[in-house]
KOLKOL-824238 format. One record per residue (C-alpha): y negated, z negated, x negated; residue in one letter. Coordinates in steps of 0.25 Angstrom, whole numbers, plus 5000, padded with zeros to 4 digits. Layout:
YZXA...
//
This chain:
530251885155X530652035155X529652105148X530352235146X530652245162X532052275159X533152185165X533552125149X533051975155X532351935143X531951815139X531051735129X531051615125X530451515112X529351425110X528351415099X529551415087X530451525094X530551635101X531851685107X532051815117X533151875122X533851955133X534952025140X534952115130X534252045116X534152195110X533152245121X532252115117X530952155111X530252025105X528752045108X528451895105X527151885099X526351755094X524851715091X525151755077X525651905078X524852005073X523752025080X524252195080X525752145087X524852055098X524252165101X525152275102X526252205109X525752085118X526152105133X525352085147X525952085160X525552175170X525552195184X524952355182X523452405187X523552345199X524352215197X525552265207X526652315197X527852245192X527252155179X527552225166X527252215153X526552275143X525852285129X524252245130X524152345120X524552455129X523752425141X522552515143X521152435141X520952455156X522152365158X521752275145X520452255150X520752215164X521752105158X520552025152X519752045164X520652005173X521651905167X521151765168X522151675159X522451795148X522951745137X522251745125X523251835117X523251925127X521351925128X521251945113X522252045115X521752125124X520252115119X520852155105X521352265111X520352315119X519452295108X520252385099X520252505109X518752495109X518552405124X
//
């Protein structure tokens, strides 16, 4: 998958005992791996969502959670049907944390 929409062709790949990543060009590889034992802070400020904008017409990118607006936020729990459970708890934390 090629988060960062540049044309670096990355790749990631492991199991439960490793994780390996790599690309065109390793140094523009930013690991953002993130497990059910992270600090709950690192979850939280760094896990992505794909999205298709406002209207669900635009190229998928993707984004933090934690720099969504609340609009956007909300409107993920209202309207996804098989979320994840990271990705709820994350969300209601921080929704719950900007007073929502």
């Amino acid at each position: 998958m090629d988060v960062c929409g540049c044309d670096n062709k990355t790749m990631t790949d492991g199991g439960g005992d490793y994780i390996r990543s790599g690309g065109k060009d390793i140094s523009k590889v930013i690991n953002l791996s993130l497990y059910e034992n992270s600090p709950e802070k690192d979850i939280e400020e760094n896990l992505l969502w794909g999205t298709y904008g406002k209207d669900g017409n635009e190229p998928r990118k993707w984004v933090k959670l934690y720099g969504c607006d609340s609009e956007h936020l909300q409107a993920i729990l209202d309207k996804v049907p098989n979320i994840g459970p990271v990705h709820e708890q994350t969300i209601s934390k921080i929704l719950f944390d900007r007073g929502h």
